[in-house]
N, C-alpha and C positions, 0 to 999 in steps of 0.2 A: 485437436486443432493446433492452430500454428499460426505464427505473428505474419503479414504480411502490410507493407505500406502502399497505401491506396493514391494515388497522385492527384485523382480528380475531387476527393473530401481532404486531401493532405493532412489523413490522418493516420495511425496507425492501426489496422482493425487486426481479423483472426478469420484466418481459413476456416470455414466450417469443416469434421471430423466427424465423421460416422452421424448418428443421430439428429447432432446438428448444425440442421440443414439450410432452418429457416434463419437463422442470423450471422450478420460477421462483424456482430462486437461492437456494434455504434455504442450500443451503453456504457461502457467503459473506455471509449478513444480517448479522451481527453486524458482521462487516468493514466494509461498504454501509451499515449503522448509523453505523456510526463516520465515516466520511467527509463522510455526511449531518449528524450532528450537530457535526465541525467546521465544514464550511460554512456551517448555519442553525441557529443556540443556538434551537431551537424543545423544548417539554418534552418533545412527546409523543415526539423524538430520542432525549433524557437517558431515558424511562420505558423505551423500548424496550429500551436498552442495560442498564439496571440490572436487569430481569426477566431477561435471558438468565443472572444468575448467582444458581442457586437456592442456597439456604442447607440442608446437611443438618443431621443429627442430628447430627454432632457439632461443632458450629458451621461450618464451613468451608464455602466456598463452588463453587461446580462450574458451570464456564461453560459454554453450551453454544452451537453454530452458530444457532439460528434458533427463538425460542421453542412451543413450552411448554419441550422437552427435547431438539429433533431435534439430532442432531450431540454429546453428550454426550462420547460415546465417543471421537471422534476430533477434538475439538476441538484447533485450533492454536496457538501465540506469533502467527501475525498476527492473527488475529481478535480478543483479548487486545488486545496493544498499539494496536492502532487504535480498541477502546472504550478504554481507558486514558488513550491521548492526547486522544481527544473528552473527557474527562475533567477534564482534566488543563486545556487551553486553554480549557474553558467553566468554568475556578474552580469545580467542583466539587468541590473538596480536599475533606473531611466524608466524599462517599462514595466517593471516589476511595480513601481511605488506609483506610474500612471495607472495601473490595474485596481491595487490596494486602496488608493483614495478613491476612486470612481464607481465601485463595486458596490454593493447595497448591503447592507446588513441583512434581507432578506434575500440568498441566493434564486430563489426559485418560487413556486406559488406550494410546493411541499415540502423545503428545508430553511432554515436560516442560518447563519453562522453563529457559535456559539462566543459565549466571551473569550475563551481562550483561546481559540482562531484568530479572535478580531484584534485582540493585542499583539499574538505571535506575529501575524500578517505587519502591520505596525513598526514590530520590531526587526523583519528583514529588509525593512527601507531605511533603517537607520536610527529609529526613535527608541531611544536606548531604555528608557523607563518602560514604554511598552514592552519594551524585549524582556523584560524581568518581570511586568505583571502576567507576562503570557507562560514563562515558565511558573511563577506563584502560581497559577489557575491551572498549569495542569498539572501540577504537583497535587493540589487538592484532590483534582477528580482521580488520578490513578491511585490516592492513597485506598479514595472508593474501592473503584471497580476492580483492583490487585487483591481488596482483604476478602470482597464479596466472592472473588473469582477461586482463592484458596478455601473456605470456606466450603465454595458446592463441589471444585471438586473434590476434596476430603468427604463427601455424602457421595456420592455418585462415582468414587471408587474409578478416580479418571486415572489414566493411563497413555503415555507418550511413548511413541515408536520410534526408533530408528528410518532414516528415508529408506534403505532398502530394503528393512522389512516391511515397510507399508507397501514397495513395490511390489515386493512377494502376494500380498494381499490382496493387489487390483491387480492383479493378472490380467490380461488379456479377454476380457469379455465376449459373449454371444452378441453379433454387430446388431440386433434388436433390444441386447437391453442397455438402458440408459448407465452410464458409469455412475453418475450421480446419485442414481438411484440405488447403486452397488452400497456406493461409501454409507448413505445414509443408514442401508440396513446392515453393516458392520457396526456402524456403532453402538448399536443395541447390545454390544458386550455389557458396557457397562452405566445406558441408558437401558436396564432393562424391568423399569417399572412404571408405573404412571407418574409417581411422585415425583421421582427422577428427572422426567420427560421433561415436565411442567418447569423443575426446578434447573435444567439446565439453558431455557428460555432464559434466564438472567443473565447466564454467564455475560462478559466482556469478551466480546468476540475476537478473532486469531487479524480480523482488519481492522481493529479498533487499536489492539497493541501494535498493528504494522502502524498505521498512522500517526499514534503518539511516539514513535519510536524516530517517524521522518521531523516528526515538529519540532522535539527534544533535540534531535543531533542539528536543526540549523538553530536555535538560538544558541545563546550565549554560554558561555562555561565556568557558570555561578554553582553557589551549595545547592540551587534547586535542580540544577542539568543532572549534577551528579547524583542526588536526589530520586531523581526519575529515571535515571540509568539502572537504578540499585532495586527498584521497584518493578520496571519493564524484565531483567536480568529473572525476576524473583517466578512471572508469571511467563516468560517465552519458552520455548522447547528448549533444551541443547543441543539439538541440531539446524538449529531456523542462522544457518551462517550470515544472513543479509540485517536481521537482528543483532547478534552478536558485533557485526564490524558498526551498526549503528550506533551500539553502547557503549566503542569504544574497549571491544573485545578480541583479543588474538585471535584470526585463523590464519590456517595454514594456504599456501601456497599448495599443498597435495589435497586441503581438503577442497579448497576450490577445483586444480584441475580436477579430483575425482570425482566430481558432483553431475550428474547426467541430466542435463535440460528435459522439464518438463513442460506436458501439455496448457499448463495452468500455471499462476503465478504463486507457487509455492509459500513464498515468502510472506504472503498475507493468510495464511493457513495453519491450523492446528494441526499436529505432528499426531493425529489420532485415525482412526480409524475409519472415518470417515473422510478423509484428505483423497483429494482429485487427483492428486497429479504424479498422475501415470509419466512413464519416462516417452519423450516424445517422437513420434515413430518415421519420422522423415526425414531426412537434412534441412537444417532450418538456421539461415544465417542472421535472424533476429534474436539467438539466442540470448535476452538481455538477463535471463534468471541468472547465468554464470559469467554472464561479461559485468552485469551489476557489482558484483563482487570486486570482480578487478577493478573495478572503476571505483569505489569507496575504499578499499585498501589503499591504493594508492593515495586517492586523497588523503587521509588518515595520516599517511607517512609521512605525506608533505607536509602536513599543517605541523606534526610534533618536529619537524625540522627548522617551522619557524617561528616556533614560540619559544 
């Protein structure tokens, strides 16, 4: 599949790809909005993102996946915090902080926002105390979810690939079987018992460090940022390059141009054997997995040139 923006939900959705057929990605627009509008400060980015949260009757506001209203109900913290920080980096402060007050502690009727959301949020409108209980809070939970996460995989004998050898591994499939379904049964290398199985259910998922990783790099640049840089650093691949420039990490200028757009958003993904994302097989001028790059490096430069 492949990024395409849709003009009549002005959203960003995904061309369906072999299998599938039936969707084109309203569950994660908002999400794909947000990534798109850090990438490229384009409006019609910022418009898309600001309609997904309608305003009720009683002032508050109610995000939803993928405009007019789909996804209402079960809207998530990442969809949220991903427009938030497109938000947030494109100086949109005005409707960034009309969002963040207006917004409900309860997202949805299946998610609410947790404390450390709700201060981070807080603190990219300017309330400088929140902005540091929001890193305190998730300094706590990664101290969690970093020791729990080395922990099972030290039992379960995990293992990190290189992107091109995982490419090697999702070869090109039979157009009847589910890729997803590929990855899943590769990783039985080293999921390959019951105990295992059950015990890799805990893990702290490859979207749980991408996300702490976006919330980290917008606040502040206190003991606790660096803190959870040292901790995110401890549990990400060494290849997850969109991780790396988030924590405030060298990459190269070759490793970027060398990087070959995939089908899937890599970057929120385990470097293991069950990873989706096949090199992506069309021309495709959404490429935000390699232009994201460019676009946080260069910030990155900038900011140590004005501090």
């Amino acid at each position: 599949m492949y990024y395409f923006w849709d003009n009549i939900k002005e959203m960003m959705l995904t061309k369906p790809f072999k299998d599938w057929i039936d969707s084109n990605g309203e569950g994660d627009a908002l999400w794909r909005t947000g990534i798109a509008y850090i990438t490229k400060p384009l409006e019609k980015y910022k418009n898309g993102i600001l309609r997904t949260f309608r305003k009720k009757e009683n002032g508050k506001y109610q995000a939803c996946r993928c405009n007019p209203t789909f996804g209402e109900n079960d809207v998530s913290r990442d969809q949220v915090i991903l427009a938030w920080t497109a938000l947030y980096i494109n100086n949109d402060i005005d409707e960034l902080t009309e969002l963040v007050k207006k917004t409900s502690f309860r997202l949805s009727k299946r998610y609410i926002q947790t404390i450390t959301m709700w201060f981070w949020a807080r603190g990219l409108t300017g309330n400088k105390f929140s902005a540091v209980l929001g890193q305190f809070f998730l300094s706590f939970e990664l101290s969690i979810d970093i020791v729990v996460n080395l922990i099972i995989k030290k039992l379960v004998k995990y293992k990190d690939y290189p992107s091109e050898e995982l490419e090697a591994m999702m070869s090109e499939p039979d157009p009847k079987e589910t890729w997803h379904e590929k990855g899943e049964s590769l990783r039985y290398e080293f999921l390959n018992t019951k105990w295992k199985e059950k015990l890799w259910k805990w893990n702290f998922p490859g979207y749980g460090l991408h996300l702490a990783a976006w919330t980290n790099y917008t606040g502040p640049r206190n003991i606790f940022n660096y803190y959870n840089n040292w901790l995110i650093n401890i549990d990400m691949s060494q290849y997850n390059l969109l991780l790396k420039l988030l924590t405030h990490k060298d990459v190269t200028e070759d490793e970027i141009n060398n990087f070959k757009p995939r089908e899937e958003w890599i970057w929120s993904s385990r470097f293991d054997k069950a990873n989706r994302g096949r090199i992506l097989p069309v021309e495709d001028k959404y490429n935000f997995d390699v232009e994201i790059l460019k676009t946080i490096k260069k910030r990155n430069f900038k900011n140590r040139l004005s501090s």
